[in-house]
C-alpha positions in Angstrom: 240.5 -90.4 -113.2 239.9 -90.8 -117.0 237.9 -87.9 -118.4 234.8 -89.1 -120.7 235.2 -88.7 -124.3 233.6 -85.9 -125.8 230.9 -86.4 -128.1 230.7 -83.7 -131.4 227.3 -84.2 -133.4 228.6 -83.6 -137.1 225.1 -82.9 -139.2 225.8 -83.0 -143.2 224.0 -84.3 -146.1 225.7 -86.8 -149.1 223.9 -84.6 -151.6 227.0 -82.4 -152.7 230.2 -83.6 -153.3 232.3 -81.0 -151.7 229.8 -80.9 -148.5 230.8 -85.2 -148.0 234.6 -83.9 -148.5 234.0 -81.9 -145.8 232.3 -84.1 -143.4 235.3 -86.8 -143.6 237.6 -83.5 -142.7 235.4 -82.7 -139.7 235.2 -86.4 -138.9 238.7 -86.9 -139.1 240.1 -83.9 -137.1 238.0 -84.9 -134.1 239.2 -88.5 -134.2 242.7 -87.2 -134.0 241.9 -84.8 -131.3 240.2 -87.6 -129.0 236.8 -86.6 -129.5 234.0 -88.7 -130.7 232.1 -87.8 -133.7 228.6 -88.5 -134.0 226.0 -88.8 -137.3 222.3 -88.3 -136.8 221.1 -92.0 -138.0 219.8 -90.7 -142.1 222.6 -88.9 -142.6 225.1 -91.9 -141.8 223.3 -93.8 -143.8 223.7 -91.2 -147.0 227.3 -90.4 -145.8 228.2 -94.4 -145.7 227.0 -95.1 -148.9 229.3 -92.6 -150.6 232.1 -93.3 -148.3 233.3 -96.1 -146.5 234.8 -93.9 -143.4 231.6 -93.3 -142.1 230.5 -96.6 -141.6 231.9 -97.1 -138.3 230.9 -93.2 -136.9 228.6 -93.5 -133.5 224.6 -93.0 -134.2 222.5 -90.0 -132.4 220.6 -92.1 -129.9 221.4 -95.4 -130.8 225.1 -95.0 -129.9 225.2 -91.6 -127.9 221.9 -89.7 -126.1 221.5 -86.3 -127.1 222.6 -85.7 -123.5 226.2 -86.4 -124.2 226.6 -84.1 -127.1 228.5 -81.3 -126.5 228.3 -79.0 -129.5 226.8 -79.4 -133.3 228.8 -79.0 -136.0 226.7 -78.2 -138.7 227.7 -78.4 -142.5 225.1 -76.8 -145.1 222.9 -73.9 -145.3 220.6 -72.8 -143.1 217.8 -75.4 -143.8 220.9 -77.5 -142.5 221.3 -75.6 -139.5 217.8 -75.8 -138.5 217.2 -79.2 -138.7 220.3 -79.6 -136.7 218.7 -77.1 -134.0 215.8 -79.6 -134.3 218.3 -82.7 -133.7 219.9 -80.9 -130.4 216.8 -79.7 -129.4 216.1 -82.2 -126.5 219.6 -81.3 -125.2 221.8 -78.4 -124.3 224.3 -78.6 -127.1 225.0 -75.5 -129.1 225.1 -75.2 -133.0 227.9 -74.2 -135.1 227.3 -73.9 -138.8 230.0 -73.8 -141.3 228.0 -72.3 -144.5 228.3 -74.6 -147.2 225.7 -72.7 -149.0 224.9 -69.5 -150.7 223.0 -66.6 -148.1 223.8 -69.0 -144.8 222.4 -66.2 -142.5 222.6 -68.5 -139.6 226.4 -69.9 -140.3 229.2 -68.8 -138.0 231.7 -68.7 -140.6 232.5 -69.9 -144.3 234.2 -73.1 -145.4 237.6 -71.7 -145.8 237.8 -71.4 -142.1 236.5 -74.9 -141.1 240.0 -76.5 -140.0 240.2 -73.3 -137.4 236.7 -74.0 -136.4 237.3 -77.9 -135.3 240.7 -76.3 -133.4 238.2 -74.0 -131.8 235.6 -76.3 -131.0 237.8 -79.0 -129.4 239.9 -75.9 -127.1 236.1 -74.8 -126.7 237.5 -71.4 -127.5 233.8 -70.5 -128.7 231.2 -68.0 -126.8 227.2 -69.1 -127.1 224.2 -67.0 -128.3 221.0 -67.9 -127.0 218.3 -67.1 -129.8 214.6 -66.2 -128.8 212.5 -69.4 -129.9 208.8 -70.1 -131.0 206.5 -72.2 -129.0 203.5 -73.2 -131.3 199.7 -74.7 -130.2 196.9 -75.6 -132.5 193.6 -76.0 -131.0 190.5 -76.9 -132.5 187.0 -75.5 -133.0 186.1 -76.8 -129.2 189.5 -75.4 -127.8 191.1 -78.9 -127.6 195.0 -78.8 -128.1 196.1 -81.0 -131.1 199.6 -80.3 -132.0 202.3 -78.8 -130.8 206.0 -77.4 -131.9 208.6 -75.1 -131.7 210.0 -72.8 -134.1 213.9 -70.7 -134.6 212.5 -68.9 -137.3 208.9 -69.0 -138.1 205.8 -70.2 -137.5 203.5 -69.2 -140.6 199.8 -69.6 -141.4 199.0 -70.5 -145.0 196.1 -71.3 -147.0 196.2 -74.9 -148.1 194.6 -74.2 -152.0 196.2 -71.5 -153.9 193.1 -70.6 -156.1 191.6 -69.9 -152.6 191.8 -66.9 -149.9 192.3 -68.0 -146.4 189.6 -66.1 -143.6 191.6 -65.4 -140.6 191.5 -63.1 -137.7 194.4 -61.9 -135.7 194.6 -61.4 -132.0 196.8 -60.7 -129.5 196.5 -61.4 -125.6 193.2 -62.7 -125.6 191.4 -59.4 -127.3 190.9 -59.4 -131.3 193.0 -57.0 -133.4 191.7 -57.4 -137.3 189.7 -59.7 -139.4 190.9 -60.0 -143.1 191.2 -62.5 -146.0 194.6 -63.4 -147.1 197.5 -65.7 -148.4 198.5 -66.0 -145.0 200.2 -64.9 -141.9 203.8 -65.3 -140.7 205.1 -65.0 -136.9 208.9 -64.9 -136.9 211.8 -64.4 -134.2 214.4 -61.8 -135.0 216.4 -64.5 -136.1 213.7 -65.2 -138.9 213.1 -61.8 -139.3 216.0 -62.0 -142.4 214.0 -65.7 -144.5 210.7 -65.9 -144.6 209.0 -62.3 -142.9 212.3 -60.3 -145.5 210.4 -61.8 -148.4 207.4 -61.0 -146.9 208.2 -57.1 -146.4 208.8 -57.9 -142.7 210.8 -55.1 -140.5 214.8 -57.1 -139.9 215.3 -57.3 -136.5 218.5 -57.5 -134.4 219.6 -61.1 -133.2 220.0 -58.8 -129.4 216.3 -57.5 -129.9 213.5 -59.8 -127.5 210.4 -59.2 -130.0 208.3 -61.3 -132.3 207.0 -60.1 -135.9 203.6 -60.2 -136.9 203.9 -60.2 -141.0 199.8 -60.2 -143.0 200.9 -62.3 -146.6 198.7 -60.4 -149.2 195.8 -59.1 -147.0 192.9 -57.8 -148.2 192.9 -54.9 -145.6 193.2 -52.0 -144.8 195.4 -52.4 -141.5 197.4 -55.5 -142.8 200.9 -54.1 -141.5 203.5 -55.7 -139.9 203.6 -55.7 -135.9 206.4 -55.9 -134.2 204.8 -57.3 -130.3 207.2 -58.2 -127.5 208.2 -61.3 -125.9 205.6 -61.7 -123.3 202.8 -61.3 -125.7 201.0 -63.8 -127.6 199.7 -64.1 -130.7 196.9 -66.2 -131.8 195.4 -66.3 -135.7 191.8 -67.9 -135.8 191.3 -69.6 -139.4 187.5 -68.7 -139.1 184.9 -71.4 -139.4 183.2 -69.9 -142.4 186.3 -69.6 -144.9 186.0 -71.5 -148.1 189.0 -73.9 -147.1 191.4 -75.3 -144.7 195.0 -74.0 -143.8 198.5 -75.5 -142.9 200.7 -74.5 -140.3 204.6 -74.8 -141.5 207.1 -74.0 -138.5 210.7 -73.4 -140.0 209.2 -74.8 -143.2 210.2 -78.2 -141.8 207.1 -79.6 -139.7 203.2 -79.2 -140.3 200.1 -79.6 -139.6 196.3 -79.2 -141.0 194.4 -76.3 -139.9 190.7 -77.0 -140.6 187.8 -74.1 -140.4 188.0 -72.6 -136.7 191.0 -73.8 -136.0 193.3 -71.3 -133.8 197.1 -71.4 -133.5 198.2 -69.7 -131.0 202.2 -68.3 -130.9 204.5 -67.5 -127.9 207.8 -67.5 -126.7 209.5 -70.8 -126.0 210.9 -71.2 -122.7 213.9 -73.2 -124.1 215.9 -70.8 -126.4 218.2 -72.1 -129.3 222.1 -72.1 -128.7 224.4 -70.8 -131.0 228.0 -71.1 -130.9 229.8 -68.2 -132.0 233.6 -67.6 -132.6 233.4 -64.1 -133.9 231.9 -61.2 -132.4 231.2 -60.0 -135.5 228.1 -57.3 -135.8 224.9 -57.8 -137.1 225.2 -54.8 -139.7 228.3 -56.3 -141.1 226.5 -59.8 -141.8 223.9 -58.0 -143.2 226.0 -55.9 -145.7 227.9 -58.7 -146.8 225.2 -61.3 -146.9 222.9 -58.8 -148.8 225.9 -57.5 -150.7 224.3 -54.0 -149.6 226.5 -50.5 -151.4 228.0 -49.1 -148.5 230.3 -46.7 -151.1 230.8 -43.3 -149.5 230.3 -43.8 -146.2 232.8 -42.1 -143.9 232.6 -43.5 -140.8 232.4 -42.5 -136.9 236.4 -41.2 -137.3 235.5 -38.8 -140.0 232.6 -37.2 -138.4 234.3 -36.8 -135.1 237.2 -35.3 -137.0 235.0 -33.0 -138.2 232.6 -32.2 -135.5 235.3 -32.3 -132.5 232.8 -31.8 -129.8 231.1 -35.3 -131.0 232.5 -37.9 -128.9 232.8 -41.1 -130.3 230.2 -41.3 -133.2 227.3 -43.2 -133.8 
């Protein structure tokens, strides 16, 4: 019996040279292993237009449901990876990124390694991480629902004129928690805990820890802190009816919508995680250290100590 052939989504933009050089590498090393590559429809478009090869690659949902793809192989930085996660997000395929970028918190591994990662990805020699996702509701003054999203790192609550202070009030399960003006409010996932909430002064939390941050942007308060609540909470933030101005609600910085006076968005944890493919168990301090490029001189290590404190088994 013939086995189907197996679709790979390839996301990459035509807006760096070295980035399309790398697309026709990915493109080409799943031809050769049987597999069919496939181009989301705007990036084939860009990708076409500064190479010929791409002209005849299958189109996301024209050619191929998202159904049929199997894995994402992600090219970029990790606005790239999230709008790939938004791409896939219908399906079941996981995300790989191959940083192409600068910080790529969300990348798997750098570009040096990408020929290993095609080999990997077509033996499926790759484990998957299910990240904790956002699920995002605006409702208006009368408690109608208007819009709805989703969110991998944040969903955030700004004001919509900068000379103006946004009124808001903060509440969590259904009983009110604080009343302040502000710049804003943002409600990450661990996995946003280290974009927007970092710059913020938001608390980084581990990729393995179920909780969502709460993070006041330039409260006028005196309890404006960050709040760390866990998954089965929920988190609403009321723009209040008599602020001077409306708000905007920005989820992954990617999709919006208008808050007007009274308006309450209200922020919980998506049913439907985000997939991840992973090919290195590599910790979460680590990829902080060298992302951060954080001075780790001196340190010793669990060997030292234990050599020095013998009863100490294994170290922290």
């Amino acid at each position: 019996m013939t086995q189907p052939e197996r679709s790979i989504l390839v996301v990459a933009h035509a807006q760096r040279d070295d980035t399309v050089v790398a697309a026709e590498r990915v493109v080409s090393a799943l031809r050769a292993a049987g597999a069919r590559p496939v181009l989301a429809r705007s990036d084939r478009a860009e990708l076409a237009a500064a190479r010929h090869v791409f002209s005849d690659v299958a189109v996301l949902d024209d050619d191929v449901p998202i159904g049929e793809i199997e894995l994402a192989i992600v090219l970029g930085g990790d606005g790239t990876i999230l709008r790939a996660a938004e791409l896939v997000r219908d399906g079941t395929a996981p995300v790989l990124g191959i940083n192409m970028g600068h910080v790529g918190f969300l990348a798997e591994i750098e570009r040096d390694d990408m020929d290993d990662a095609v080999r990997r990805v077509i033996a499926r020699d790759y484990d998957v991480e299910e990240r904790l996702a956002l699920h995002v509701r605006v409702k208006d003054a009368g408690d109608a629902v208007i819009y709805e999203t989703w969110a991998l790192n944040e969903a955030t609550v700004e004001k919509a004129s900068r000379e103006r202070m946004l009124e808001v009030v903060i509440e969590v399960d259904g009983r009110p928690l604080s009343s302040f003006g502000c710049d804003g409010v943002v409600v990450s996932t661990p996995t946003g805990s280290t974009a927007y909430n970092f710059s913020a002064g938001g608390p980084v939390i581990w990729p393995t820890v179920q909780a969502i941050a709460v993070v006041p942007l330039s409260a006028h308060a005196l309890f404006a802190k960050p709040l760390v609540v866990g998954p089965e909470h929920a988190v609403a933030i009321e723009v209040l009816e008599h602020t001077n101005d409306s708000g905007i609600l920005w989820a992954d910085g990617r999709r919006s919508h208008e808050l007007p006076p009274g308006a309450r968005v209200v922020v919980r944890r998506d049913e439907r995680p985000v997939r991840l493919a992973r090919l290195h168990p590599a910790a979460f301090t680590d990829r902080l250290v060298r992302k951060f490029r954080l001075p780790v001189a001196g340190w010793r290590g669990p060997a030292a100590i234990t050599a020095a404190h013998p009863t100490i088994e294994g170290g922290a």
